[in-house]
N, C-alpha and C positions, 0 to 999 in steps of 0.2 A: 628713681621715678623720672618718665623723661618729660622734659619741659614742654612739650604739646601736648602732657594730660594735664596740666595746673590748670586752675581756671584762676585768672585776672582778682581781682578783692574790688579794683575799681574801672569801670569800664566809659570806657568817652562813647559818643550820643553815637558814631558811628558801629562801633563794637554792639552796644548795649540794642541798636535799632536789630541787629541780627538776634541775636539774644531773645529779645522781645518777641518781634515777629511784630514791628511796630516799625514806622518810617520814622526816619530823624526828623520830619516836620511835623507830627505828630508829638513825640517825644519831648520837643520845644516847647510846645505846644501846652503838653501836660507838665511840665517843670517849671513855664511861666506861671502858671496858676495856682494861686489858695489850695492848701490841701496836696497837693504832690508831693515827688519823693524828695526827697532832699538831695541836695547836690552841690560839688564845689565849683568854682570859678576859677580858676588857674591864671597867674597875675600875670600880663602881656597879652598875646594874642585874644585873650578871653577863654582860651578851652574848659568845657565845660567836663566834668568827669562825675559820677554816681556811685555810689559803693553797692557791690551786688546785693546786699543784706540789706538794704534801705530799700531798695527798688523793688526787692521781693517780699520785705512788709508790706509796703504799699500796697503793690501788686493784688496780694490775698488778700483786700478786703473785698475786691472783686468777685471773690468765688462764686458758686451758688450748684447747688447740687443738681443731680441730673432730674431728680423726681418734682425739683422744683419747677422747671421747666416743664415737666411732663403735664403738672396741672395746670400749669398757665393755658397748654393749649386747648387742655378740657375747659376750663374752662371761659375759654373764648370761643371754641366753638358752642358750648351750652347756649352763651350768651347772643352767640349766631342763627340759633334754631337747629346746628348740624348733627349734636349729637343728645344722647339723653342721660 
């Protein structure tokens, strides 16, 4: 197996920003706060590092199906007069 198909187990906030599709001031952002994914603190400089399994629980609580979406727009526009 060569070593540029492994994927990392834990990714620091600049790795995991690509990953995500998510900026590293964001990322900060969301791991300061209640409820985010967990993450370690690496003793010295501070680096911060995330294990890809913690961040992708997290992640999916986010989901939400496409049909859901699809009635939201019915019905806002119902609620608009635009459709019936």
């Amino acid at each position: 197996m060569k070593a540029s198909s492994l994927q990392p187990e834990y990714l620091d906030i600049k790795t995991l920003a690509v990953y995500s599709s998510l900026s590293p001031r964001t990322l900060r952002k969301i791991l300061s706060q209640p409820g985010g994914p967990a993450f370690y603190r690496l003793p010295g400089p501070g680096k911060i590092i995330v294990k890809r399994v913690d961040f992708d629980n997290w992640f999916s609580q986010f989901k939400h199906k496409a049909t859901d979406f699809d009635a939201l727009i019915v019905d806002t526009l119902k609620e608009l007069g635009g459709a019936q």
